[in-house]
Structures are given as C-alpha cells and as structure tokens.
KEKOL-933728 format. One line per 4 residues: number of its first residue (from 1); their letters; for each residue x, z, y of N, C-alpha, C. Coordinates in nm, 3 decimals, padded with zeros to 5 digits. Example, Ala and Ser with C-alpha at 12.3 -4.5 7.8 and 13.67 -1.06 7.14 Angstrom:
residues 2
1> AS> 01.319/00.780/-00.569/01.230/00.780/-00.450/01.320/00.780/-00.330  01.285/00.708/-00.225/01.367/00.714/-00.106/01.290/00.787/00.003
END
This chain:
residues 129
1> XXXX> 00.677/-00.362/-02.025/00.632/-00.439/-01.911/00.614/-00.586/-01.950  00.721/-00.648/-02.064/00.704/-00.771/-02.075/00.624/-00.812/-02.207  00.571/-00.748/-02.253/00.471/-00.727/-02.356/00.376/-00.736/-02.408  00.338/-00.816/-02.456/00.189/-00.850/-02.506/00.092/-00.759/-02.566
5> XXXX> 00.165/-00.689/-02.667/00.163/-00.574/-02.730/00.082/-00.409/-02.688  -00.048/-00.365/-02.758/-00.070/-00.240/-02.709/-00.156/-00.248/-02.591  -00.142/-00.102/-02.531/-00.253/-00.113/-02.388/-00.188/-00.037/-02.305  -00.274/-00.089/-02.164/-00.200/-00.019/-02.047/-00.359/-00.007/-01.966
9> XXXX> -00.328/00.118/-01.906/-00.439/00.199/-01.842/-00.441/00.169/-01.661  -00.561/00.215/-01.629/-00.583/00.065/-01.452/-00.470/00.165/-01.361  -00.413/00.255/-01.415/-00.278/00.265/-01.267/-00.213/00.141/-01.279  -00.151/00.122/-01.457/-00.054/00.041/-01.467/-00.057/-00.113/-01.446
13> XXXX> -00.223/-00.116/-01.488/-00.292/-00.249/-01.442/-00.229/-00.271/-01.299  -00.268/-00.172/-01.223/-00.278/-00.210/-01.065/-00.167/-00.241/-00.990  -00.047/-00.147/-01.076/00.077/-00.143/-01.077/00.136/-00.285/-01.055  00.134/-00.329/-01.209/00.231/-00.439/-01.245/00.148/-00.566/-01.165
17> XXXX> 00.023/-00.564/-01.187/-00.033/-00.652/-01.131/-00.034/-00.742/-00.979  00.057/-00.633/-00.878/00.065/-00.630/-00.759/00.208/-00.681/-00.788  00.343/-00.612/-00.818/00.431/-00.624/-00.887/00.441/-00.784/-00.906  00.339/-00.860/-01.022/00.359/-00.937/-01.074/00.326/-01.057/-00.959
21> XXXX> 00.259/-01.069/-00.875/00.191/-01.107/-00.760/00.282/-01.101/-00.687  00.355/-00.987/-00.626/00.502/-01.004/-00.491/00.591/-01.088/-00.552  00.641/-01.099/-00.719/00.748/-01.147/-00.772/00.684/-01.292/-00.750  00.577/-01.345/-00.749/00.523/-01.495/-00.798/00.493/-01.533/-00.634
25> XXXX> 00.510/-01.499/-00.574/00.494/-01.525/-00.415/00.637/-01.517/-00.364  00.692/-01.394/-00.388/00.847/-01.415/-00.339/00.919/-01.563/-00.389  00.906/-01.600/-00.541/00.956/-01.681/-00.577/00.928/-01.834/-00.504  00.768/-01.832/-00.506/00.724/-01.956/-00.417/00.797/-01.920/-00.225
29> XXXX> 00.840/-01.859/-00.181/00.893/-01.817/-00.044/00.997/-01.848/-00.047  01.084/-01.783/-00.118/01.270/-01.874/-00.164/01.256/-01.993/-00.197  01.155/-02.092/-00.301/01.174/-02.205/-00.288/01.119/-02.308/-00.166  01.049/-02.236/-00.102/01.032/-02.314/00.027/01.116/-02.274/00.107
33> XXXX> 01.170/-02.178/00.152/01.316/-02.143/00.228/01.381/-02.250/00.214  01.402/-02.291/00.107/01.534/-02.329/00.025/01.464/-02.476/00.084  01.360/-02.553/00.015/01.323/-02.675/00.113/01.339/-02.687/00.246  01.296/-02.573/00.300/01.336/-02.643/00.516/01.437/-02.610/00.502
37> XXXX> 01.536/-02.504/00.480/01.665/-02.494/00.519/01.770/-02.654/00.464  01.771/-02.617/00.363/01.859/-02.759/00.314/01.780/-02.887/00.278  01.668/-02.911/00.229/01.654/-03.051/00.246/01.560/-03.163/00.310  01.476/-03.008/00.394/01.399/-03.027/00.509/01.282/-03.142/00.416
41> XXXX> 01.224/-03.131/00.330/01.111/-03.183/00.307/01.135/-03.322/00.230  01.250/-03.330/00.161/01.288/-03.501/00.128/01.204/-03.501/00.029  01.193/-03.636/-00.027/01.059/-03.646/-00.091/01.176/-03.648/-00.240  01.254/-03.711/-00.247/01.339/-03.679/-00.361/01.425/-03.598/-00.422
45> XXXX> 01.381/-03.503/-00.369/01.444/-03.288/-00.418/01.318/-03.255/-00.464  01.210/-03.326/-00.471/01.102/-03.255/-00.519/01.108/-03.170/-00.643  01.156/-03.256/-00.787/01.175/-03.246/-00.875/01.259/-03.093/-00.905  01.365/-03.114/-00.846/01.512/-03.005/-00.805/01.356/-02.847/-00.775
49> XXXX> 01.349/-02.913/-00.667/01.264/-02.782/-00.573/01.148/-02.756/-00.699  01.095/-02.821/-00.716/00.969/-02.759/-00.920/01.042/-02.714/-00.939  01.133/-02.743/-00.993/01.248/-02.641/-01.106/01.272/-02.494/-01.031  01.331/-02.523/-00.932/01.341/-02.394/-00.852/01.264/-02.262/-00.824
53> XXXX> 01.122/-02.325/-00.819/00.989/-02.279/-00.793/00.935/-02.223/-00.915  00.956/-02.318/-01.026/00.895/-02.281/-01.174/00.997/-02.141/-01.214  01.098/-02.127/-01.243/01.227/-02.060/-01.220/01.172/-01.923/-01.152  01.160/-01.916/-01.054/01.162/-01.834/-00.972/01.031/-01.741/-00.991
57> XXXX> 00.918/-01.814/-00.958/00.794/-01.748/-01.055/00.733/-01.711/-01.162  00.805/-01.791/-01.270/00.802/-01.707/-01.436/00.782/-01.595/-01.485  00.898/-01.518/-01.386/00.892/-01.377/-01.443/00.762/-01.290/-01.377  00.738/-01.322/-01.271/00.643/-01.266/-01.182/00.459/-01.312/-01.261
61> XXXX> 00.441/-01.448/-01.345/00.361/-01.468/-01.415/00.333/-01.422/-01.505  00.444/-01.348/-01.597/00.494/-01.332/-01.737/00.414/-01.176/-01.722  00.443/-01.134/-01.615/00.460/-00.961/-01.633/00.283/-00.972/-01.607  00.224/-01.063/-01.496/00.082/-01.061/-01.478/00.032/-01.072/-01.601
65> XXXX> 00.046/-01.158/-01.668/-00.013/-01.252/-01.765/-00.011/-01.100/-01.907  00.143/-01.007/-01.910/00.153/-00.944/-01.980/00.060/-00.786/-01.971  00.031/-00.788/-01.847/-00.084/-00.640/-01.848/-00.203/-00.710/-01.852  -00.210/-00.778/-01.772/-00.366/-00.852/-01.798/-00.416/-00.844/-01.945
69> XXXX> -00.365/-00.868/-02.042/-00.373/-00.880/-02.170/-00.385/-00.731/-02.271  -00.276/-00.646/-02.224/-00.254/-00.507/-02.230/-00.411/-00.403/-02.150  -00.387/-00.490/-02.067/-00.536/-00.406/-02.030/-00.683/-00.448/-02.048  -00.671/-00.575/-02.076/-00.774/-00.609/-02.223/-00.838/-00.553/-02.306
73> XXXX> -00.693/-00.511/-02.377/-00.659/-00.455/-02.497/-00.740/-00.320/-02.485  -00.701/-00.246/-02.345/-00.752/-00.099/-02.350/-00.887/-00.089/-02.333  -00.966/-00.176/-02.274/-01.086/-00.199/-02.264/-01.186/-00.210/-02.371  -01.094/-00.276/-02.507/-01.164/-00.311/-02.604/-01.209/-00.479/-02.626
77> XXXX> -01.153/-00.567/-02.523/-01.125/-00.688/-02.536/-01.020/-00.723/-02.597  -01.000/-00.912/-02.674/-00.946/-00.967/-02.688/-00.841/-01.013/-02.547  -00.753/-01.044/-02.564/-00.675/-01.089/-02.455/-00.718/-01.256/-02.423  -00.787/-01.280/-02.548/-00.849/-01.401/-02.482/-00.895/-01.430/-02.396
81> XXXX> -00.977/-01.280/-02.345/-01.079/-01.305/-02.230/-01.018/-01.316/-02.094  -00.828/-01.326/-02.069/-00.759/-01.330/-01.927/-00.816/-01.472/-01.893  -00.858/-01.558/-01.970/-00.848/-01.699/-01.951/-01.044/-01.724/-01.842  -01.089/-01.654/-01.807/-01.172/-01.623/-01.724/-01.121/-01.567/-01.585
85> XXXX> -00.992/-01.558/-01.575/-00.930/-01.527/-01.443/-00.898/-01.648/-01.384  -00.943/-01.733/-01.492/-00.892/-01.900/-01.408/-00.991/-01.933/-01.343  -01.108/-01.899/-01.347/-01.266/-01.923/-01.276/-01.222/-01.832/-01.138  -01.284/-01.885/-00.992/-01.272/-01.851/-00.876/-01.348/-01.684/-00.876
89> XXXX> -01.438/-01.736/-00.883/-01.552/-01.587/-00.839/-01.547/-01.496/-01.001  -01.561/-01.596/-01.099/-01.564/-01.516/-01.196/-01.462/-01.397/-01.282  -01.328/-01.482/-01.215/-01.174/-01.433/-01.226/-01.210/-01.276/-01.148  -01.247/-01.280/-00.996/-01.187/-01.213/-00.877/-01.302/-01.044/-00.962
93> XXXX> -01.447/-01.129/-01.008/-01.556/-00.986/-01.099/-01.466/-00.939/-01.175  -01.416/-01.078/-01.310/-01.278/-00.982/-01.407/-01.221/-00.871/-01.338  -01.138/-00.906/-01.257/-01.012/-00.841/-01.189/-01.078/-00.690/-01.170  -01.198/-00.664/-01.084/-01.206/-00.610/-01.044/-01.276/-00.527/-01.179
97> XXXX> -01.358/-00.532/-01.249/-01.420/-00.498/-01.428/-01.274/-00.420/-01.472  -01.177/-00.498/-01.481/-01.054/-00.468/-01.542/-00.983/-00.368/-01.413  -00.992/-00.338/-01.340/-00.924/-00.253/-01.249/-01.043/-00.085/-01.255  -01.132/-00.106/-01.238/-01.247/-00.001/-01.268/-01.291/00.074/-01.377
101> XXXX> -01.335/-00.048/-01.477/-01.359/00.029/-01.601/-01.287/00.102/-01.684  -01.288/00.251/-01.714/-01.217/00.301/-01.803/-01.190/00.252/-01.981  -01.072/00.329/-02.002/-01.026/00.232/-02.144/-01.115/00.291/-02.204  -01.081/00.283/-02.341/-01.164/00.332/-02.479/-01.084/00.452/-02.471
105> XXXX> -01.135/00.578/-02.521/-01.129/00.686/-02.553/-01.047/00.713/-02.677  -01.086/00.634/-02.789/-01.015/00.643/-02.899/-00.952/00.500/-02.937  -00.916/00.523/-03.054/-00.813/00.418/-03.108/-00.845/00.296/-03.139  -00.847/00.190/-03.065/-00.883/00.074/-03.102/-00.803/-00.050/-03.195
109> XXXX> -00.856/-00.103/-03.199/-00.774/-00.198/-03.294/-00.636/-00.229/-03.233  -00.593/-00.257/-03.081/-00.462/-00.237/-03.052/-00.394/-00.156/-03.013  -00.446/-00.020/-03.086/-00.345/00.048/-03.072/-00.388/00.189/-03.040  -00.340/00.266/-02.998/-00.366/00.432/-02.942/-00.428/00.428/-02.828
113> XXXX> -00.482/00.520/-02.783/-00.538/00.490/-02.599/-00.375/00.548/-02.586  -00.370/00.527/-02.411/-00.251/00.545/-02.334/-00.290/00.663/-02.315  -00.195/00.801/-02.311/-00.206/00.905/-02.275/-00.117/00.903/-02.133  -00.221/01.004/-02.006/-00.214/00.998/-01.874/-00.138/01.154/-01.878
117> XXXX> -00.086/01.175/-01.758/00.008/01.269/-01.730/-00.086/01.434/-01.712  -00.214/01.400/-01.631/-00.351/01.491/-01.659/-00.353/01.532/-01.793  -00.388/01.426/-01.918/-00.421/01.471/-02.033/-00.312/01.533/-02.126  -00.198/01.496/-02.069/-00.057/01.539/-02.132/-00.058/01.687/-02.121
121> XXXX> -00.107/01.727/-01.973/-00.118/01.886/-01.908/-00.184/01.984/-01.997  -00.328/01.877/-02.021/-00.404/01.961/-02.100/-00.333/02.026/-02.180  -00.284/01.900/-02.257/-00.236/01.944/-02.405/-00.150/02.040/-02.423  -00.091/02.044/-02.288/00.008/02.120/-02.307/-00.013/02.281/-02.277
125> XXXX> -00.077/02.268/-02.223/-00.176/02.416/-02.205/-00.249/02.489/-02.294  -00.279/02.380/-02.404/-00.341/02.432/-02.518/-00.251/02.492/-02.596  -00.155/02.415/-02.598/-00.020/02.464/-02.700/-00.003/02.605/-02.632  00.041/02.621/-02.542/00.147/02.729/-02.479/00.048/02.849/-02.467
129> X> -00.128/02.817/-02.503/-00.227/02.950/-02.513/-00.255/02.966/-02.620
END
C-alpha cells in the first residue's frame, strides 16, 4: 500500500485512492476541530495548527501519491506522469484514463501484470482438468 514499487490494477486504484482521499480530508477535519474547539481561530496557533494538519494528512497523501504511481506503472507509464494530476481539468481526464484503462497484459518493465481473482479461477481450472 505504501509503495512505490510494481503495479496495481483500477479496483485497487479506486480502492486506495478513495482511502487515500477520506484519510487526507479526515486529517484536514481534526485539524480544524481542533482550531474552533481550543483556539477558536488565533492567529498565533497557526504554525502549531500546519503542523497538525501536515501530520495528519501525510499518510492519506503518501498512500494516494503511492497507487497513483503503481497504477502508472500498470498502464505502461512512467510515474512521472502523476505530476499532470496537478493540472485542474487535465488531472480530473488523468484520473479518470487511469481509473478505465486496462493494464498491460504482459510484463512490463515494472514488473508482472497483477493477477485478478477471475484469472486466478481460470488457472485454476486448467490445473484441476
């Protein structure tokens, strides 16, 4: 999950991606909690409250940032290309390119394709006939 490494196929995309999104929103929600409840908006907790905020959403970035890249990968992209999710309209086409398009079939430079629980069946059907 925290991994740069390899590929991940659009369940897992869709998965972590949502995942990574509740964790990076929850985190921004506790640190504003945490502002009205105790210091009601002072202008000098700001600093305190970043930290809090940065803290809190990391992991929820980390895990985005880590399939985004992974599912790159399965596509047959560089992970370079997440850095087009920073563009408004052009990010939201990515997202959606990367949620749709199927991986590569065979073995790409990072790695094996991901085998799905369907193709596992097959296989296993072949064996046991």
């Amino acid at each position: 999950m925290f991994t740069f490494q390899g590929r991940s196929n659009r369940l897992t995309f869709l998965g972590l991606s949502l995942l990574g999104a509740l964790l990076a929103c929850a985190g921004f929600g506790v640190a504003a909690a945490i502002d009205y409840q105790f210091w009601r908006g002072a202008e000098e907790n700001r600093v305190v409250l970043g930290l809090i905020t940065l803290s809190l959403m990391t992991p929820g970035l980390w895990i985005w940032l880590a399939v985004g890249v992974r599912r790159c990968h399965d596509i047959g992209w560089s992970g370079a290309w997440l850095v087009l999710r920073a563009l408004p309209l052009v990010g939201f086409i990515q997202f959606l390119w990367m949620l749709f398009a199927p991986g590569e079939k065979h073995e790409n430079r990072f790695g094996p394709p991901i085998e799905t629980a369907s193709s596992n069946a097959v296989a296993q059907e072949r064996i046991t006939t």
